[in-house]
C-alpha positions as CSV (number, residue, x, y, z in Angstrom):
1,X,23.8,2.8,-13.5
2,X,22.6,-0.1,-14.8
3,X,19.7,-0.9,-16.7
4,X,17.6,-3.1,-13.9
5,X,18.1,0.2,-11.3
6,X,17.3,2.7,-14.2
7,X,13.7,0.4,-14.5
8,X,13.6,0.9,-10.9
9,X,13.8,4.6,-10.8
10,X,11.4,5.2,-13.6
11,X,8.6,2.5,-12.0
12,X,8.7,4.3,-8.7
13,X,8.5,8.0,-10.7
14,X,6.0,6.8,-12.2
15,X,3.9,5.3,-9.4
16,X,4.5,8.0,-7.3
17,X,2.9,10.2,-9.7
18,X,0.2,8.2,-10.3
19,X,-0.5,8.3,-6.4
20,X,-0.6,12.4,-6.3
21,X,-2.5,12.7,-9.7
22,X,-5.4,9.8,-8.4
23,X,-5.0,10.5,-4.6
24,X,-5.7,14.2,-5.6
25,X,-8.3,13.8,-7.5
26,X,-9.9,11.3,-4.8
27,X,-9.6,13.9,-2.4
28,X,-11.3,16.8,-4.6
29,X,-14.3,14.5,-5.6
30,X,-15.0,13.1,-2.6
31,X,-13.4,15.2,0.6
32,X,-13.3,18.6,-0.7
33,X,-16.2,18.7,-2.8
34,X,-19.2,17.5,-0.3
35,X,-17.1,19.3,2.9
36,X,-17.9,22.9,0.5
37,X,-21.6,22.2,-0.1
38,X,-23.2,23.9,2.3
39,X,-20.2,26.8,1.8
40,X,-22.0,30.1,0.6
41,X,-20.1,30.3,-3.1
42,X,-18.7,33.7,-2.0
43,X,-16.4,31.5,0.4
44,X,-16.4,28.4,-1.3
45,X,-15.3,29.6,-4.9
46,X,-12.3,31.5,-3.5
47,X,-11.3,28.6,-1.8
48,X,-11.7,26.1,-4.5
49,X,-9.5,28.4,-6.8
50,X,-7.0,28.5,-4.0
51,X,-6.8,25.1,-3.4
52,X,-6.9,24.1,-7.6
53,X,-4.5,26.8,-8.3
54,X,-1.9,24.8,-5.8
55,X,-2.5,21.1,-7.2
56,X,-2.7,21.9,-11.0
57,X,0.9,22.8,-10.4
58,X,1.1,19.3,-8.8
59,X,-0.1,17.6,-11.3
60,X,1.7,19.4,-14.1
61,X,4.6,17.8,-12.5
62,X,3.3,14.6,-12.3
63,X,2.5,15.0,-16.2
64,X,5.8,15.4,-16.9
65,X,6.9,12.9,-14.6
66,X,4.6,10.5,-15.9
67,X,5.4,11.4,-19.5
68,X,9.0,10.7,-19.3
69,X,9.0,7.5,-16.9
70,X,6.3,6.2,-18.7
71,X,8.2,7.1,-22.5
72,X,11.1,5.3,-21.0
73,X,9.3,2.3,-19.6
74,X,7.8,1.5,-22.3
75,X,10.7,1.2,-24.8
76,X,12.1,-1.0,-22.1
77,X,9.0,-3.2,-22.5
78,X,9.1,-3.5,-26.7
79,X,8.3,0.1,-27.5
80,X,5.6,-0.3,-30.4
81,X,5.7,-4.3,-29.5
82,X,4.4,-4.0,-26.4
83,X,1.5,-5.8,-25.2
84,X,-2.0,-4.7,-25.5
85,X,-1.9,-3.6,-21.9
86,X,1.0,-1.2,-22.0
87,X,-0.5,0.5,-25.4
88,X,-3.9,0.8,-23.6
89,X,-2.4,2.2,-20.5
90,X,-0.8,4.6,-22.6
91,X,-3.2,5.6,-24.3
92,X,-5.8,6.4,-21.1
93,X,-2.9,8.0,-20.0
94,X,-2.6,10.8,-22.9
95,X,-6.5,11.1,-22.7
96,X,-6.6,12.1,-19.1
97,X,-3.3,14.4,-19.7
98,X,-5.4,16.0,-22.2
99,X,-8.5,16.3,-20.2
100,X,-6.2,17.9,-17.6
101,X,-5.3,20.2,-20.3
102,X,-8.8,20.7,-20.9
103,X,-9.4,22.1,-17.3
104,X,-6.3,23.7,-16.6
105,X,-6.3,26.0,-19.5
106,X,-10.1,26.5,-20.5
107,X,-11.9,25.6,-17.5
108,X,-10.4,26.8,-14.5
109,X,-9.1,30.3,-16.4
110,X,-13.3,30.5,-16.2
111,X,-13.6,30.1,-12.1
112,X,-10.5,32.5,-11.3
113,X,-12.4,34.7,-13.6
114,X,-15.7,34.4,-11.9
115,X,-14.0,34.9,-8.7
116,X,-12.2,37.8,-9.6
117,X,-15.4,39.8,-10.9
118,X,-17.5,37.7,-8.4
119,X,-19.9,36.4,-10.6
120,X,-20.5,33.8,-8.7
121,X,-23.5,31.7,-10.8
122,X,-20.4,31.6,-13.6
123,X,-17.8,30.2,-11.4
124,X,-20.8,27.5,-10.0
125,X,-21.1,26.9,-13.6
126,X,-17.3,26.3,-14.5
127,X,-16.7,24.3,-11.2
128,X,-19.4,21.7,-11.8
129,X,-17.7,21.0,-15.2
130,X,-14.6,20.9,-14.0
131,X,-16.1,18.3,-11.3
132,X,-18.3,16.3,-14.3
133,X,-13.8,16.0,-15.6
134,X,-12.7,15.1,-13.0
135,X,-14.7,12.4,-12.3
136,X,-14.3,11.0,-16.2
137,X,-10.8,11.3,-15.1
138,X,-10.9,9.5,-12.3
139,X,-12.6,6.7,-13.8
140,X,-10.2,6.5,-16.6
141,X,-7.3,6.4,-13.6
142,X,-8.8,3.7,-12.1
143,X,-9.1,1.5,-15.5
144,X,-5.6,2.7,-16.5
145,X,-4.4,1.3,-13.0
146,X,-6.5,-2.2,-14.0
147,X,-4.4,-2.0,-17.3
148,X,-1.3,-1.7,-15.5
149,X,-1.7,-4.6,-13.1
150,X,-3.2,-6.9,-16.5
151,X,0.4,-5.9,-17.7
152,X,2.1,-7.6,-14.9
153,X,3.3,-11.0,-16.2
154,X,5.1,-9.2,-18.9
């Protein structure tokens, strides 16, 4: 395979994983969240942990997807030599995996918990922060995406 289709490969990967990570996120701030307000949390919790449970597995793929196209991508565009752009997107990119982290592992553990014994003021609790991280994330997706296209030219 040669080195031009390899870029290829890894650019699409890596946009297409972008596009689930963002898009999902878009769609939990702004779909799900505001169609589930006037949900009683009895319903709406169970649902929210249903429907998180499903896309933190998608995004844990895209994480991975992401780590490896984007590792690769950027030794092909001068590793540590890269421009500003690339380091930047990078480095928006590792603090959003690690917010993911954050809510997939600490936060979330707390609304499946809440849901389970039904304590339902807990889980409010635990799904508002995990909403206050996703929208940091969010924004940080959208400036990563404004890094990317500054990166064009090179």
């Amino acid at each position: 395979m040669s080195l031009s289709i390899a870029i290829d490969i890894a650019l699409f990967a890596h946009l297409a994983a972008v596009a689930v990570w963002i898009g999902g996120m878009v769609f939990a701030h702004f779909c799900l969240r505001p169609a589930l307000a006037d949900v009683s949390p009895q319903l709406r919790l169970p649902l929210i942990e249903a429907v998180f449970s499903r896309f933190f597995n998608w995004i844990g793929a895209a994480v991975i997807v992401l780590l490896i196209s984007g590792g690769f991508l950027m030794s092909r565009f001068g590793g540590s030599h890269a421009p500003w752009q690339i380091h930047l997107m990078a480095a928006l990119g590792v603090v959003m995996m690690l917010i993911y982290g954050h809510v997939r592992f600490a936060v979330f553990p707390r609304i499946r918990r809440a849901v389970q014994a039904q304590r339902w003021p807990d889980g409010a609790r635990a799904v508002d922060t995990m909403r206050r991280l996703v929208l940091v994330n969010l924004l940080l997706g959208f400036v990563t995406i404004a890094a990317a296209v500054l990166s064009r030219g090179f």
